[in-house]
Short mmCIF file of the C-alpha atoms (twelve columns), coordinates in Angstrom:
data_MODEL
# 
_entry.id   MODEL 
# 
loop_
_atom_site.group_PDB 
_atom_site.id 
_atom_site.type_symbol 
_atom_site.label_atom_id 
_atom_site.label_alt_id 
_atom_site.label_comp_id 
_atom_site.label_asym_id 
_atom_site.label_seq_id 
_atom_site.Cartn_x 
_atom_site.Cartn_y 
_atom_site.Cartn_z 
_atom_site.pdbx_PDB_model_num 
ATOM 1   C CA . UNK A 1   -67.492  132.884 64.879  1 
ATOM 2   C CA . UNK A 2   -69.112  136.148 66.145  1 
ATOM 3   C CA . UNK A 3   -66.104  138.295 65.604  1 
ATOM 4   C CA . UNK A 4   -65.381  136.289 62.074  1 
ATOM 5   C CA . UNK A 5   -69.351  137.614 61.449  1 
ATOM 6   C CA . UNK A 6   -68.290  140.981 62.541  1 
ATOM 7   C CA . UNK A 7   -65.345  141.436 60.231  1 
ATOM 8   C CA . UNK A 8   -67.772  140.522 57.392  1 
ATOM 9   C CA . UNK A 9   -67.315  136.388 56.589  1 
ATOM 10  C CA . UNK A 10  -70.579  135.691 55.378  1 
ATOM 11  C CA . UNK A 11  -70.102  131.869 55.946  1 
ATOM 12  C CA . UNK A 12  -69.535  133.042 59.574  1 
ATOM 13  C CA . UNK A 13  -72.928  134.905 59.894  1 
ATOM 14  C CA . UNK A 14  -74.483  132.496 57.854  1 
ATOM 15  C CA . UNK A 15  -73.206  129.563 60.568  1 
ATOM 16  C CA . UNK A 16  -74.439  132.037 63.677  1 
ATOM 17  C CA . UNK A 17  -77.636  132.720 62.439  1 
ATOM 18  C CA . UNK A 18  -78.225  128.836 61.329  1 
ATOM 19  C CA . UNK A 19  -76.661  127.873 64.783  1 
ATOM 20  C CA . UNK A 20  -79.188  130.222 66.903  1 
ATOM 21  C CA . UNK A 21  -82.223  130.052 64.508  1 
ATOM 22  C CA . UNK A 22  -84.357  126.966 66.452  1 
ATOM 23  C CA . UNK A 23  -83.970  129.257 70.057  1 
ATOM 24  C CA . UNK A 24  -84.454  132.287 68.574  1 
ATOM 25  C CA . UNK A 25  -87.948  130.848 67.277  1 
ATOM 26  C CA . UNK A 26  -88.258  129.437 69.853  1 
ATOM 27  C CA . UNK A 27  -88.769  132.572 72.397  1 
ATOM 28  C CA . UNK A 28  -90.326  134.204 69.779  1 
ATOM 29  C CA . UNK A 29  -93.522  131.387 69.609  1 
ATOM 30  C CA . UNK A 30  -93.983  131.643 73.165  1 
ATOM 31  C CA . UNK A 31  -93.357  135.077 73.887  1 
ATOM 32  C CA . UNK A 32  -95.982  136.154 70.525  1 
ATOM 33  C CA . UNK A 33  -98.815  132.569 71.591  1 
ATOM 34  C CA . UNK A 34  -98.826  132.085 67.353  1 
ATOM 35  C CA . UNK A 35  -96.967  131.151 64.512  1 
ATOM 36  C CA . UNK A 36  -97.260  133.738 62.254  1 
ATOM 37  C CA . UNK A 37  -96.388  137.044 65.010  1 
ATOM 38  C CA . UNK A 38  -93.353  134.385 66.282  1 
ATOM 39  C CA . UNK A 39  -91.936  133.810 62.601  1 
ATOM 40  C CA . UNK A 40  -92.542  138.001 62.417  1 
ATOM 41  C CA . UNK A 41  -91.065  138.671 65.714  1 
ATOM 42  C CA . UNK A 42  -87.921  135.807 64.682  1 
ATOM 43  C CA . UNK A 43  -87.515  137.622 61.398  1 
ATOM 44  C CA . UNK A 44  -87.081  141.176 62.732  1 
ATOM 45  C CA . UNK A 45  -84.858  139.577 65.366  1 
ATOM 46  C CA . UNK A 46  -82.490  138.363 62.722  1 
ATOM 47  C CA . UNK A 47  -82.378  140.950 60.660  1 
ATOM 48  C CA . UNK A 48  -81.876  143.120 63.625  1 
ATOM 49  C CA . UNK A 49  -79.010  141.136 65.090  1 
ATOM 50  C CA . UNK A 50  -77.704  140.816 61.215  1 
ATOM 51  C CA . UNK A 51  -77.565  144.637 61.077  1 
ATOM 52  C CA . UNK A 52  -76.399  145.466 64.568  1 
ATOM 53  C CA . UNK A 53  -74.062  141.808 65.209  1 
ATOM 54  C CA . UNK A 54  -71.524  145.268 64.840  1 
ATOM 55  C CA . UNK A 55  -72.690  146.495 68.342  1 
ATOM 56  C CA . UNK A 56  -71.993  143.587 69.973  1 
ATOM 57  C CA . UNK A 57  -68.653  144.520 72.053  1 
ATOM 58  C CA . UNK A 58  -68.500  140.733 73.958  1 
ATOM 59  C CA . UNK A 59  -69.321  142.340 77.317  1 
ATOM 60  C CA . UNK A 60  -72.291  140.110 78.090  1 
ATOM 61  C CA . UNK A 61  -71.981  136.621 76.479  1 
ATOM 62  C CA . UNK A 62  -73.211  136.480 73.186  1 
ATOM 63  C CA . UNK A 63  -76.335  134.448 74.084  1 
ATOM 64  C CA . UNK A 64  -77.611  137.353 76.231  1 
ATOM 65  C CA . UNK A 65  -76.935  140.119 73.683  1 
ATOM 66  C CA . UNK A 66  -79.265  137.607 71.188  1 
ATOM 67  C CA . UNK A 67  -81.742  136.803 73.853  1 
ATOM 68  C CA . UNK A 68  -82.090  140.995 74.307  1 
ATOM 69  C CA . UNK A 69  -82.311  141.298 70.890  1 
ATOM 70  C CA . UNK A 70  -84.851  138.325 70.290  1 
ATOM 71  C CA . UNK A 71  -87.117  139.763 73.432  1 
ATOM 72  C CA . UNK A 72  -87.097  143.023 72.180  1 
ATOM 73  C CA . UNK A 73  -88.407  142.548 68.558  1 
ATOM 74  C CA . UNK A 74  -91.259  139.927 70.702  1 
ATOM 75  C CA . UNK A 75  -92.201  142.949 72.717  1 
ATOM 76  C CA . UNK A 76  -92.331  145.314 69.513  1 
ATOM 77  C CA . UNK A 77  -94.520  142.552 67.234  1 
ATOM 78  C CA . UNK A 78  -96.988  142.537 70.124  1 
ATOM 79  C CA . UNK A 79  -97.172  146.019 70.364  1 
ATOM 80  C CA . UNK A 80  -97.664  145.957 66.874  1 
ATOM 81  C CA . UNK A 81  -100.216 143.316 67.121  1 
ATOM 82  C CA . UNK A 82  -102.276 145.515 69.655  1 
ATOM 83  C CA . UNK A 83  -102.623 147.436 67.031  1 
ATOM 84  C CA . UNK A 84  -104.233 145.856 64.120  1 
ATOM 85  C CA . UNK A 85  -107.112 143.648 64.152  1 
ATOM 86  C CA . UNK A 86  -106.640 139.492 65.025  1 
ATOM 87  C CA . UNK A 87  -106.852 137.115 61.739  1 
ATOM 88  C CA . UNK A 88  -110.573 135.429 62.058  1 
ATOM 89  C CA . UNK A 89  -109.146 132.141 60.588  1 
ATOM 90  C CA . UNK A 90  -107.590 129.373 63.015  1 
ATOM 91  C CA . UNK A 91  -103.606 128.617 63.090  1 
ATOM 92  C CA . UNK A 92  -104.575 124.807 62.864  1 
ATOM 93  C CA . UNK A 93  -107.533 122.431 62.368  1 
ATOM 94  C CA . UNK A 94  -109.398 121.319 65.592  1 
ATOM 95  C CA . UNK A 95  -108.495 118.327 67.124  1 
ATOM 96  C CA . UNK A 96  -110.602 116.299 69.121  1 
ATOM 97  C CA . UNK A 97  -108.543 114.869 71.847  1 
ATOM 98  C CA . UNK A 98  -110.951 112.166 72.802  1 
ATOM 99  C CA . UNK A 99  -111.175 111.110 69.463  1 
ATOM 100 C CA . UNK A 100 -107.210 110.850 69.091  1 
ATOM 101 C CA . UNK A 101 -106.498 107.708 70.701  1 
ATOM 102 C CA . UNK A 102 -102.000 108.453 70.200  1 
ATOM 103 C CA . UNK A 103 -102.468 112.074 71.210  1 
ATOM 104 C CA . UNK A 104 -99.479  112.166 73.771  1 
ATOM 105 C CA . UNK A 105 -100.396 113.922 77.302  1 
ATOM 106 C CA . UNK A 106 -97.433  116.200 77.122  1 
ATOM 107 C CA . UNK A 107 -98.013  117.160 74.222  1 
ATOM 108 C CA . UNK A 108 -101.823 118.538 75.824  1 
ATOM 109 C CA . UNK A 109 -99.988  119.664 78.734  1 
ATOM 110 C CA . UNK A 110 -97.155  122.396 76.632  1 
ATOM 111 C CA . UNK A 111 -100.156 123.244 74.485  1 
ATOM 112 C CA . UNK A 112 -102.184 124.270 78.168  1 
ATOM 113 C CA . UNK A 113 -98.852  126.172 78.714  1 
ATOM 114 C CA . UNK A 114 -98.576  127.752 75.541  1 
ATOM 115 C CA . UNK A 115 -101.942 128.991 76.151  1 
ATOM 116 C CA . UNK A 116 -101.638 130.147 79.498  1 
ATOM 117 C CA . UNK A 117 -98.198  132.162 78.368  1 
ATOM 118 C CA . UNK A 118 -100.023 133.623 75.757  1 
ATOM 119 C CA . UNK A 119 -102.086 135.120 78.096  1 
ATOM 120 C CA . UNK A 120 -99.602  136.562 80.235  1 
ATOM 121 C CA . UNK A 121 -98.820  140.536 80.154  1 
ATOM 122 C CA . UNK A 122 -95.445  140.621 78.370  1 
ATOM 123 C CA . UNK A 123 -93.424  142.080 80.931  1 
ATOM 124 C CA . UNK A 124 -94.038  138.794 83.065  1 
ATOM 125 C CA . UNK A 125 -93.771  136.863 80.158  1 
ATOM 126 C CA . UNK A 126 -90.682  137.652 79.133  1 
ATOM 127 C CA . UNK A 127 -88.742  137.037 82.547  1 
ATOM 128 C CA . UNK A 128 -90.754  133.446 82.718  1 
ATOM 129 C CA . UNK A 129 -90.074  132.389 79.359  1 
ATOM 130 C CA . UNK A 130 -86.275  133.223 80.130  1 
ATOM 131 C CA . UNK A 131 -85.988  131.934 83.352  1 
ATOM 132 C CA . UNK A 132 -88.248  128.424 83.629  1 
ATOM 133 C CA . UNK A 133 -87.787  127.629 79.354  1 
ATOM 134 C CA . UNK A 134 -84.161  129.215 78.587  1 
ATOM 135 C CA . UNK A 135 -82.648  128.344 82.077  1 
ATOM 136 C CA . UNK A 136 -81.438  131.869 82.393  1 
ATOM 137 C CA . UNK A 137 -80.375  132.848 85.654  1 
ATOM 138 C CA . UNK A 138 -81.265  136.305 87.187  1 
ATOM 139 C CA . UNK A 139 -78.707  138.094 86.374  1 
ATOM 140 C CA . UNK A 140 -78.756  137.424 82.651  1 
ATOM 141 C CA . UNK A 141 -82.634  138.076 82.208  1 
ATOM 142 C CA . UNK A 142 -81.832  141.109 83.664  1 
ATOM 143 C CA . UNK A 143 -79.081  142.400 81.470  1 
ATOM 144 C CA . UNK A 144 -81.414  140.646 78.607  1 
ATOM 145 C CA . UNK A 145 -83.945  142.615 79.683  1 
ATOM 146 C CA . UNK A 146 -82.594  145.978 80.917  1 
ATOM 147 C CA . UNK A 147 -83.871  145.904 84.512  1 
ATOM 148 C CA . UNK A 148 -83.104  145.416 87.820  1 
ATOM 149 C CA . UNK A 149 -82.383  142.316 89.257  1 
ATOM 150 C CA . UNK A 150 -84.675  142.797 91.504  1 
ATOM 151 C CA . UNK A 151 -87.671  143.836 89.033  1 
ATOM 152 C CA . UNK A 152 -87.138  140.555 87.242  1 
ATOM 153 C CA . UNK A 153 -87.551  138.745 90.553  1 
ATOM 154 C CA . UNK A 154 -90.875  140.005 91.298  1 
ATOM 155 C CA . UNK A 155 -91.906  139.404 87.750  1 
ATOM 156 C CA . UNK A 156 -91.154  136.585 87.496  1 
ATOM 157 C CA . UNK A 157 -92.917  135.635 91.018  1 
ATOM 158 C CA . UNK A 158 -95.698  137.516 89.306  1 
ATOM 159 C CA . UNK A 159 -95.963  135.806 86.440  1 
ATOM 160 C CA . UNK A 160 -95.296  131.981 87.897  1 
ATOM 161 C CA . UNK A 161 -98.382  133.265 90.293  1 
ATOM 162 C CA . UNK A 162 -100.719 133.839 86.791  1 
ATOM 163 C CA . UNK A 163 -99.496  131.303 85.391  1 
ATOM 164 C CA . UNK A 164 -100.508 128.946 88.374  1 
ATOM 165 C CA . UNK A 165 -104.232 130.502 88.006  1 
ATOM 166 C CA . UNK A 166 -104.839 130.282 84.677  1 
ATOM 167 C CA . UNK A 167 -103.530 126.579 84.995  1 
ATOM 168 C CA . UNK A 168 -106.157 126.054 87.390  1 
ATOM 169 C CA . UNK A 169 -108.872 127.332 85.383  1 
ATOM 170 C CA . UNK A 170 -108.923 130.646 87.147  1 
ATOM 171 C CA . UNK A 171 -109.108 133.285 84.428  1 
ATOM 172 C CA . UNK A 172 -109.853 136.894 86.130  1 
ATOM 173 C CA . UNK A 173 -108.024 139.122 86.110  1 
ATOM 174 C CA . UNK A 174 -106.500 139.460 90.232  1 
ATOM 175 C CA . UNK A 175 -106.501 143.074 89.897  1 
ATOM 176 C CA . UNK A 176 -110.522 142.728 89.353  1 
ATOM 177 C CA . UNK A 177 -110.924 140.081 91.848  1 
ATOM 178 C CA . UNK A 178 -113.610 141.225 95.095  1 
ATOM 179 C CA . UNK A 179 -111.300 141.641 97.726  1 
ATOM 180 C CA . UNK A 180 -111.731 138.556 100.195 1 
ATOM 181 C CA . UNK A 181 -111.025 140.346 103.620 1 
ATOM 182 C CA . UNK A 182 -113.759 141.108 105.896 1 
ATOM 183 C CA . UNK A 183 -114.417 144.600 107.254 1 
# 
């Protein structure tokens, strides 16, 4: 289907990008914490693989080429976010959780998560999201994201250690924690 997209079957491209859409989204509402950056960030990434789907040379699999592409235009709407002021208004109505009697416990549970990603630098982020929510193995988040395999090991160690915290309830910074050594 990829090289059908390549040699210009629309069909084929329209199949891909139908076929990838729900993951592609997917990284893209973690990786940005909101709706409107991920559908952003998941826009740029499919008109950026839709434009470049002619780079693709099938030396990684095609799932890691999209998954680099996909990260990438994440990283660039939150740099772009950084730089213009956060809507005031609410993605959703409040919701009282003790006053929902069906609201399903996982469903508090990924929204904790959500949070706590959201909250995440992106460059542990990124390897997290890819390794504990794509099933990516080491190798692949590396080539995904253009670092060593070793780098994504320690971010990712990193980041499962934030995450952890801010789980918890713990929400300093480490860096600006006292140290707890005595002299």
């Amino acid at each position: 289907m990829v090289e059908a997209a390549q040699n210009g079957d629309r069909a084929a491209l329209d199949s891909l990008l139908r076929r990838h859409y729900d993951r592609v989204y997917g990284i893209c509402r973690r990786m940005a914490g909101n709706d409107a950056d991920a559908a952003d960030a998941c826009q740029e990434a499919l008109i950026t693989l839709t434009k470049r789907l002619d780079k693709f040379d099938g030396r990684a699999a095609f799932t890691t080429w999209l998954y680099r592409v996909t990260t990438n235009a994440c990283l660039d709407e939150l740099r772009r976010r950084g730089r213009r002021p956060t809507p005031g208004l609410p993605e959703s109505p409040e919701i009282d959780i003790d006053d929902t009697p069906a609201f399903d416990t996982a469903v508090s549970e990924r929204l904790a998560i959500d949070d706590a990603l959201a909250q995440l630098p992106p460059e542990f982020r990124a390897p997290v999201i890819l390794r504990d929510q794509l099933g990516l193995d080491y190798a692949e988040i590396a080539a995904t994201l253009e670092v060593p395999p070793g780098t994504v090991r320690s971010r990712i160690a990193r980041g499962r250690a934030r995450l952890a915290d801010l789980m918890a309830g713990n929400h300093d910074d480490p860096s600006r924690r006292p140290s707890t050594e005595s002299p």
